[in-house]
Backbone as numpy.savetxt, mean C-alpha at the origin, in Angstrom:
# Nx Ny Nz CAx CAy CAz Cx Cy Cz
0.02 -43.11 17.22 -0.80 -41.90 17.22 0.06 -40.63 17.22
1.04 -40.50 17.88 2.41 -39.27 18.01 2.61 -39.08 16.82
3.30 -40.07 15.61 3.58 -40.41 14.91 2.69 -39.71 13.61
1.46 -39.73 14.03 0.56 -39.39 13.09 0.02 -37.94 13.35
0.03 -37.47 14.41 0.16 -36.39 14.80 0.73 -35.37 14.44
1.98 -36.01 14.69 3.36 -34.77 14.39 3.39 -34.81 12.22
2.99 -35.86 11.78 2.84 -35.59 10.40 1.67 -34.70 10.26
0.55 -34.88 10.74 -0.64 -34.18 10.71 0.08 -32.41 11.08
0.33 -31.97 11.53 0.71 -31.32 12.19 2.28 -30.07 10.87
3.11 -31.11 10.72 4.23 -30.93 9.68 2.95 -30.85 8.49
2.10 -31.43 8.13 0.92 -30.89 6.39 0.92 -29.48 6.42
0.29 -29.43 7.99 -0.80 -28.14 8.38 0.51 -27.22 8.10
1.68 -27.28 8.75 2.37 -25.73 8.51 2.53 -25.91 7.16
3.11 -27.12 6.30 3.74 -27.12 4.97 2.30 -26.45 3.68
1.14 -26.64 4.48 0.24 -26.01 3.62 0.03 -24.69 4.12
0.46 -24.27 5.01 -0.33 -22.56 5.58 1.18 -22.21 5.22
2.47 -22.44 4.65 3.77 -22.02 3.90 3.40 -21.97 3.17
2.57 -22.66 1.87 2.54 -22.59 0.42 1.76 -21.58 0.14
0.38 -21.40 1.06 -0.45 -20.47 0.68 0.14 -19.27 1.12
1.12 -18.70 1.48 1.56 -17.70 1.78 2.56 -17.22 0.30
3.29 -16.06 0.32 3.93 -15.67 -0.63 5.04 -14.64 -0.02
5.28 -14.03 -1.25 6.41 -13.21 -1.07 6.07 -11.90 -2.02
6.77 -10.71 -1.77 7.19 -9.70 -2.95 8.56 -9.44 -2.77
8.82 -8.58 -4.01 9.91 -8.51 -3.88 10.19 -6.39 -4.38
11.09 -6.64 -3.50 11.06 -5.06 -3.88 11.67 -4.96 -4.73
12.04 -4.11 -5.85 12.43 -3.48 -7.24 13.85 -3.03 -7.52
13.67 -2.38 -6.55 14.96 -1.13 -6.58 14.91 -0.30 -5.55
16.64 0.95 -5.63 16.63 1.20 -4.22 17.26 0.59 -3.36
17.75 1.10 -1.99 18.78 0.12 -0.93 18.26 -1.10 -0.66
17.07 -1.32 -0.67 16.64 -3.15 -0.75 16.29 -3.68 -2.16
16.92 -3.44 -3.02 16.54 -4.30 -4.13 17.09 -4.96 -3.94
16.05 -5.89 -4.61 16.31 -8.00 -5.12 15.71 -8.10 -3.39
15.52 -7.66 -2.20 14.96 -8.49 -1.02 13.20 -9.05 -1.48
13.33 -9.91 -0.46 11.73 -10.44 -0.65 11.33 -10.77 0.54
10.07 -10.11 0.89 8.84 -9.96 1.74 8.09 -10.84 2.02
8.27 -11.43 2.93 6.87 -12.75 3.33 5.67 -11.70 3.39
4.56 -12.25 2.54 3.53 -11.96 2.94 2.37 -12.73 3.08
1.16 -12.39 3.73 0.14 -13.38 4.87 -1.01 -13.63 3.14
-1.43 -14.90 3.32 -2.25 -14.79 2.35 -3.55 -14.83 3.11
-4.23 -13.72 2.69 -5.57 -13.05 3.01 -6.58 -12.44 2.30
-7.51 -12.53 2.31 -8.97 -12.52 1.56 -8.77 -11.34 0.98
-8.58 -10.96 -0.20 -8.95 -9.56 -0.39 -7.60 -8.84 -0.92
-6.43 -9.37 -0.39 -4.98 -8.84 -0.47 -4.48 -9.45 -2.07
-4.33 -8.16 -2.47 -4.11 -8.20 -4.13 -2.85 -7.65 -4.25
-1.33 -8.21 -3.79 0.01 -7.27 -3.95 -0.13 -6.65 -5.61
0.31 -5.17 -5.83 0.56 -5.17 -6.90 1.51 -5.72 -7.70
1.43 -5.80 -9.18 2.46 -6.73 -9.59 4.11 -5.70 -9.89
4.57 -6.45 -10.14 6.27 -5.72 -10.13 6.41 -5.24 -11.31
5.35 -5.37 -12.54 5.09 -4.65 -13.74 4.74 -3.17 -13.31
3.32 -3.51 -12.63 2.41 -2.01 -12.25 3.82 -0.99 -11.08
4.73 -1.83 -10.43 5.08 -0.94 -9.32 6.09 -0.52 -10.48
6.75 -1.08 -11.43 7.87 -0.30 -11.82 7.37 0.69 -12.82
6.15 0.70 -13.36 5.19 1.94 -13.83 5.44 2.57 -13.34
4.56 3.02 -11.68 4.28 3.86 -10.48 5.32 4.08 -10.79
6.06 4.01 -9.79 8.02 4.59 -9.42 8.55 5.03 -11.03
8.18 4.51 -11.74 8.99 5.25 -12.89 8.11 6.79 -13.00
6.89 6.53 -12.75 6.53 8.25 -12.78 6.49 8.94 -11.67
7.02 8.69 -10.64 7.15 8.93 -9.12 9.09 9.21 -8.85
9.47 8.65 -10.30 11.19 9.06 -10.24 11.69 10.45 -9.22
11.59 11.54 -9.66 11.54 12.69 -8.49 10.82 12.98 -7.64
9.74 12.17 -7.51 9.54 12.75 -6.13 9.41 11.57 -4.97
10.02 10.59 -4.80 10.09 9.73 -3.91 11.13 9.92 -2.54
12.23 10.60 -3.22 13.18 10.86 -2.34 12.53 11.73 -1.24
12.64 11.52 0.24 12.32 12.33 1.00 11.07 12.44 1.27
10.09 11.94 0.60 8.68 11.87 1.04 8.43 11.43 2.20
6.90 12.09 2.81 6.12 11.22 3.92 5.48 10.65 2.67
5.20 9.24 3.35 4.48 8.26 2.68 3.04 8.22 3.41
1.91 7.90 3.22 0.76 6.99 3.66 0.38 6.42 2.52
0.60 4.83 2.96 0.10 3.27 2.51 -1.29 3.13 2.56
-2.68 3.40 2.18 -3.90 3.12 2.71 -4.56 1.93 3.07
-4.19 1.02 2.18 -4.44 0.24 2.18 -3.14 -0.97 1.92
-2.47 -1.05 3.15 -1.26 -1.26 2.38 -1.05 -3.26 2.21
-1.82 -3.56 2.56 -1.49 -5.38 2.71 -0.56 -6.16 2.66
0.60 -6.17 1.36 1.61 -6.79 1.88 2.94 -5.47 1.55
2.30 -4.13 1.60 2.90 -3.12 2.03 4.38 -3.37 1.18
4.01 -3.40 -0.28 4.62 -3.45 -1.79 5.23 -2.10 -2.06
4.24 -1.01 -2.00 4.36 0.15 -2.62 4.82 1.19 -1.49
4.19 0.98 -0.37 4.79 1.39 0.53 6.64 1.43 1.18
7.27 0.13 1.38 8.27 -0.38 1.27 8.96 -0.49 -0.13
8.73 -0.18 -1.49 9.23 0.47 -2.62 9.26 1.60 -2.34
8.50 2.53 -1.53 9.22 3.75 -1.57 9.98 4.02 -0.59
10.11 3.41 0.10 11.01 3.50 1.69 12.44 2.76 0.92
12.87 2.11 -0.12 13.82 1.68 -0.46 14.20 2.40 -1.43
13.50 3.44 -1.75 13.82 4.43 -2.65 14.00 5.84 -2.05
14.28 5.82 -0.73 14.44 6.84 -0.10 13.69 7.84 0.91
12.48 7.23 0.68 11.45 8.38 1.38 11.49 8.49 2.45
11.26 9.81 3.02 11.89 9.91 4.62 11.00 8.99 5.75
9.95 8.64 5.60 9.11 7.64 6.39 7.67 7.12 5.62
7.53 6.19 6.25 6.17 5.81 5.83 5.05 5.32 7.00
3.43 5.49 7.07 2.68 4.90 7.49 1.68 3.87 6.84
1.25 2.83 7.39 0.75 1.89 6.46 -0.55 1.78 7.49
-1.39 1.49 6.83 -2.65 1.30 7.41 -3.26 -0.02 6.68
-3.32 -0.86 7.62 -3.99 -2.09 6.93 -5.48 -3.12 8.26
-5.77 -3.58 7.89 -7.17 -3.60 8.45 -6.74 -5.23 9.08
-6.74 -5.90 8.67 -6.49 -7.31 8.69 -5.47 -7.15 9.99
-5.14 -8.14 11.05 -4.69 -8.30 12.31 -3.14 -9.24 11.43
-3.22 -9.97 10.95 -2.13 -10.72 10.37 -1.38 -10.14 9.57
-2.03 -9.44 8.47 -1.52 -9.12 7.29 -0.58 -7.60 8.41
-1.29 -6.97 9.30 -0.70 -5.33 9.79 0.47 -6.55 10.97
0.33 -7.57 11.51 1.41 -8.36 12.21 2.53 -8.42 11.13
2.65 -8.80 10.15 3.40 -9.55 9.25 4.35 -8.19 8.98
3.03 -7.05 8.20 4.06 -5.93 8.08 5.38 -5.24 8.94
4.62 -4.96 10.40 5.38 -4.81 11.21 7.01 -6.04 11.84
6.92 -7.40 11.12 7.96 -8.09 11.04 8.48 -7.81 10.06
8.21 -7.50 9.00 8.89 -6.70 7.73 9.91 -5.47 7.90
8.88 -4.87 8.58 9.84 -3.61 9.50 11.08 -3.95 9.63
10.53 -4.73 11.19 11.78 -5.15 11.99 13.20 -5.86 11.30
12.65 -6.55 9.92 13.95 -7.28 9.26 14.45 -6.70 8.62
13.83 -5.63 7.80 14.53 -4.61 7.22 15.22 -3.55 8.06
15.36 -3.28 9.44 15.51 -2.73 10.49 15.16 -1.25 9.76
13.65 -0.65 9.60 13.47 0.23 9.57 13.30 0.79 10.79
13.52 2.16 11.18 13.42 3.20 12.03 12.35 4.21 11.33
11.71 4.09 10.37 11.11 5.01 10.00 9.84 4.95 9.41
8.86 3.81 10.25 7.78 3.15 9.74 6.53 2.75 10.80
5.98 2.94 10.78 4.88 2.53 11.04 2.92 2.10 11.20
3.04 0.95 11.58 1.88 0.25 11.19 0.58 0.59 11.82
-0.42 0.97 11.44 -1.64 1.13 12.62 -2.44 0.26 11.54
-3.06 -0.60 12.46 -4.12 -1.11 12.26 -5.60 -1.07 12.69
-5.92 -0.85 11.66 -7.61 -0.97 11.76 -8.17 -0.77 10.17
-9.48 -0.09 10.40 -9.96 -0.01 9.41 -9.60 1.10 8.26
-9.59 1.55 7.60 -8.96 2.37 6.89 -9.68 3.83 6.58
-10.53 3.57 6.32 -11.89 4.31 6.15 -11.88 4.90 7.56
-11.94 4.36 8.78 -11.96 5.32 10.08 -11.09 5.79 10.12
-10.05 5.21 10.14 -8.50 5.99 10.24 -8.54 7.24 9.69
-8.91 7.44 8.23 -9.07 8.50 7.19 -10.06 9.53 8.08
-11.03 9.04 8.78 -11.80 10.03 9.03 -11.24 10.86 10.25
-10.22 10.47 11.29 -10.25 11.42 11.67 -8.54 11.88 12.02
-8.18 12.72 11.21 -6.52 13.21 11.34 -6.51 13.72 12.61
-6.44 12.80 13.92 -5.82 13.26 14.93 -4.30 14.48 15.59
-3.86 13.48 14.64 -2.18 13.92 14.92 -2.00 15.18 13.79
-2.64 16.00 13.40 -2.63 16.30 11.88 -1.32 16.27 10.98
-1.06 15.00 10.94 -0.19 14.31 9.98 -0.87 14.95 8.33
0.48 15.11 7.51 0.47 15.71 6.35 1.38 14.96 5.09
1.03 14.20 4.04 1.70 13.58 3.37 1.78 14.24 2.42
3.27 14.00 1.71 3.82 13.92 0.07 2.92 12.74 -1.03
3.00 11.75 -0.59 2.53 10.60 -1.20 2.13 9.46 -0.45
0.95 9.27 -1.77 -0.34 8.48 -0.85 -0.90 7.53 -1.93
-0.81 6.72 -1.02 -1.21 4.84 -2.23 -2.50 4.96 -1.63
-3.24 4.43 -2.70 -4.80 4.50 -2.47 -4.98 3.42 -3.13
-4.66 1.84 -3.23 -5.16 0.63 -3.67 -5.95 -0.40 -2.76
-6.84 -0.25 -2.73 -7.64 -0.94 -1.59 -8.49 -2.48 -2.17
-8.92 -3.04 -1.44 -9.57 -4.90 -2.47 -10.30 -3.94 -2.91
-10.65 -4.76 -4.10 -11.40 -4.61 -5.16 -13.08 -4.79 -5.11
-13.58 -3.84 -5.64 -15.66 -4.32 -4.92 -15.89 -4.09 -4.13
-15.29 -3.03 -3.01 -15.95 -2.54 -1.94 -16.27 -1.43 -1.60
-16.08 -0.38 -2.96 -16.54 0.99 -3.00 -15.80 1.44 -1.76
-14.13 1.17 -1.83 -13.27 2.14 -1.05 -12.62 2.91 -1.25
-12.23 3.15 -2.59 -11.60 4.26 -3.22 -11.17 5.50 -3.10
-12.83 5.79 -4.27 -13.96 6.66 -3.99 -14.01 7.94 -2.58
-14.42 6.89 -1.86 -14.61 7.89 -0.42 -13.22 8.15 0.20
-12.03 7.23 0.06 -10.89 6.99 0.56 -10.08 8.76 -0.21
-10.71 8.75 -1.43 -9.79 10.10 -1.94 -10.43 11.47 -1.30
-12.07 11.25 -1.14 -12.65 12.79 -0.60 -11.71 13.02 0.79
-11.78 11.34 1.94 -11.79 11.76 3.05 -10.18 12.40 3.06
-9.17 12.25 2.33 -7.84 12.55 2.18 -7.68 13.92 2.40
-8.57 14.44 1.03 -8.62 16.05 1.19 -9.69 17.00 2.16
-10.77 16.01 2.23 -11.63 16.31 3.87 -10.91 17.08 4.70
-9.96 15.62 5.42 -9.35 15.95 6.59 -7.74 16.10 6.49
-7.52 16.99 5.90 -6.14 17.43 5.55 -5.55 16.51 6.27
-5.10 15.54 5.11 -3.76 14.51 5.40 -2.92 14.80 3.94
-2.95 15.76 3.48 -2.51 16.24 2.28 -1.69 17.18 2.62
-0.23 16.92 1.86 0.51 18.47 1.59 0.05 19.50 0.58
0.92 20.52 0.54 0.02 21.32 -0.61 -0.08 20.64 -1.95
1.06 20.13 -2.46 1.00 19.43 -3.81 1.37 18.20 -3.93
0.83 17.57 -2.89 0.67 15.84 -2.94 0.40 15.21 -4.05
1.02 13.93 -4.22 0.93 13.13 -4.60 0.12 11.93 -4.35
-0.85 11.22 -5.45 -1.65 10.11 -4.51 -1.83 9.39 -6.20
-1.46 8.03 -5.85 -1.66 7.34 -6.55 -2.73 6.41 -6.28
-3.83 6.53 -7.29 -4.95 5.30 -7.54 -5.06 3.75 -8.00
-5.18 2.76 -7.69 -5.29 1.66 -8.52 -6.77 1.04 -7.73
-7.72 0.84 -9.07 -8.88 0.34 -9.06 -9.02 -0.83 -10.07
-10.46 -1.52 -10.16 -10.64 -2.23 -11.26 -10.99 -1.90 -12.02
-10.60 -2.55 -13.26 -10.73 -1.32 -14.41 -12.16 -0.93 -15.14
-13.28 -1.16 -14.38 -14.68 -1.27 -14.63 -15.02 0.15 -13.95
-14.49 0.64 -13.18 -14.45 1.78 -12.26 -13.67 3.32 -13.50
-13.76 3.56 -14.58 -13.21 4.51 -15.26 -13.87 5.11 -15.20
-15.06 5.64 -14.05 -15.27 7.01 -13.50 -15.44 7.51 -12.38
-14.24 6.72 -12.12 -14.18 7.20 -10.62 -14.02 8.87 -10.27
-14.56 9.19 -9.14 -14.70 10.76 -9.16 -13.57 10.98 -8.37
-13.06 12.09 -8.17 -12.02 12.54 -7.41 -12.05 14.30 -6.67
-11.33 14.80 -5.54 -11.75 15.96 -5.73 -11.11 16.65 -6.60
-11.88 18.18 -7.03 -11.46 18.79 -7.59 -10.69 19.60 -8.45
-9.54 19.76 -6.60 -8.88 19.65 -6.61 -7.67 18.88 -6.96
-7.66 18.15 -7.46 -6.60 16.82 -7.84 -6.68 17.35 -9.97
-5.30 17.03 -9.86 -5.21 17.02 -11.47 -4.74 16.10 -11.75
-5.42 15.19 -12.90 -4.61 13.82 -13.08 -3.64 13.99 -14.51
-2.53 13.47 -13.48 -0.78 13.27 -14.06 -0.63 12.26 -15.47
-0.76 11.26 -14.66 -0.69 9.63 -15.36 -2.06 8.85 -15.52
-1.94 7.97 -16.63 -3.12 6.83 -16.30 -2.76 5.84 -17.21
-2.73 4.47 -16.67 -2.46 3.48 -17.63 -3.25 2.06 -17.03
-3.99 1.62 -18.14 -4.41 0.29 -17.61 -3.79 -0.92 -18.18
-3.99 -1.74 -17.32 -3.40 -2.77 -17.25 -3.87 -3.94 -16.95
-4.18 -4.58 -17.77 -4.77 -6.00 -17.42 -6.54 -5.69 -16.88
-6.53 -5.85 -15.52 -7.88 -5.66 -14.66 -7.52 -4.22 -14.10
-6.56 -4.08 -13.87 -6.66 -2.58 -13.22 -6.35 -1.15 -13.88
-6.92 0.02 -13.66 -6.74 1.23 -13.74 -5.28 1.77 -12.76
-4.40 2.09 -13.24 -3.51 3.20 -12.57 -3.48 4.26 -12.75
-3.84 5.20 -11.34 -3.98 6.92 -11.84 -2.79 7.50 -10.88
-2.45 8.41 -11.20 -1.72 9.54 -10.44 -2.00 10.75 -10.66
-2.28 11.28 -9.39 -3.43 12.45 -9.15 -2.08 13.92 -8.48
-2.58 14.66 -8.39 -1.65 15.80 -7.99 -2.55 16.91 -7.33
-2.24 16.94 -6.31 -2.98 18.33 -5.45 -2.97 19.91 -5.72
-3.67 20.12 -5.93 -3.48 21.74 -6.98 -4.15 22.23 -5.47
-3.31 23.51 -4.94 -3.70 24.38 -4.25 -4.43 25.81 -4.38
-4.57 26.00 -5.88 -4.56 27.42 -6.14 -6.15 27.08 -6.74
């Protein structure tokens, strides 16, 4: 029975290993590393096609940025820009495993300049406590849950925006009217496969 146990037992991790994955960052002081990440309902890493898009039109202005991750899951785009220099990042992810995992990501990369809050994303957005102010802002959230959308008003709502922020969109590509505020002038747009990529720019005037 031990015997059968401890095999029972050796399946269970060798299958909750397989269903798990990795990314890998691009470029930057961690290129070529790779990221365990939690496999979870909903968590769509972008692919290393779409991130070397992003960052190729994000070339100047990555250096030195505050980052916010919105939705960050296995915290791809987030950690591409922290290896590309940006002076810090926050990641906001909802899931208890997937915001655990990140924060071991941290720690192996021995960042000093990161951190994870977890919860929901959508609340988080609603209320800028700390009135934290970002350069650049990932806005890719699962797909079909009409989070976007509200995720870009509440940005400029509750000033978590610098004056001429940066915020990059990725939706499904059924969503090509998505609204945005006004304020925002869109930079870039390229689709790809299932998804829309936008890059939006904060016009103050």
């Amino acid at each position: 029975m031990r015997k059968k146990s401890t095999a029972n037992r050796q399946a269970k991790a060798a299958n909750n290993k397989s269903a798990n994955g990795f990314i890998r960052i691009i470029s930057g002081q961690f290129r070529g590393r790779k990221l365990p990440v939690k496999d979870v309902q909903g968590l769509r890493p972008t692919t290393d096609r779409i991130k070397e898009t992003v960052f190729n039109w994000l070339m100047q202005d990555t250096r030195g940025a505050a980052v916010l991750d919105c939705f960050a899951g296995s915290g791809g785009l987030g950690f591409e820009a922290l290896s590309r220099f940006a002076d810090h990042a926050v990641f906001f992810e909802l899931d208890k495993s997937a915001a655990s995992q990140l924060k071991e990501n941290i720690n192996m990369l021995k960042l000093d300049n990161a951190v994870v809050k977890q919860g929901n994303s959508l609340s988080l957005l609603e209320q800028n406590t700390q009135n934290e102010q970002f350069d650049l802002i990932f806005v890719d959230p699962p797909f079909r849950q009409n989070l976007a959308e509200k995720s870009c008003f509440l940005l400029e709502k509750n000033n978590w925006l610098s004056a001429q922020a940066l915020i990059y969109v990725e939706v499904e590509s059924e969503l090509s009217d998505l609204s945005s505020p006004d304020n925002w002038m869109l930079l870039k747009e390229k689709t790809a496969g299932q998804v829309i990529c936008r890059l939006y720019q904060r016009q103050t005037n």
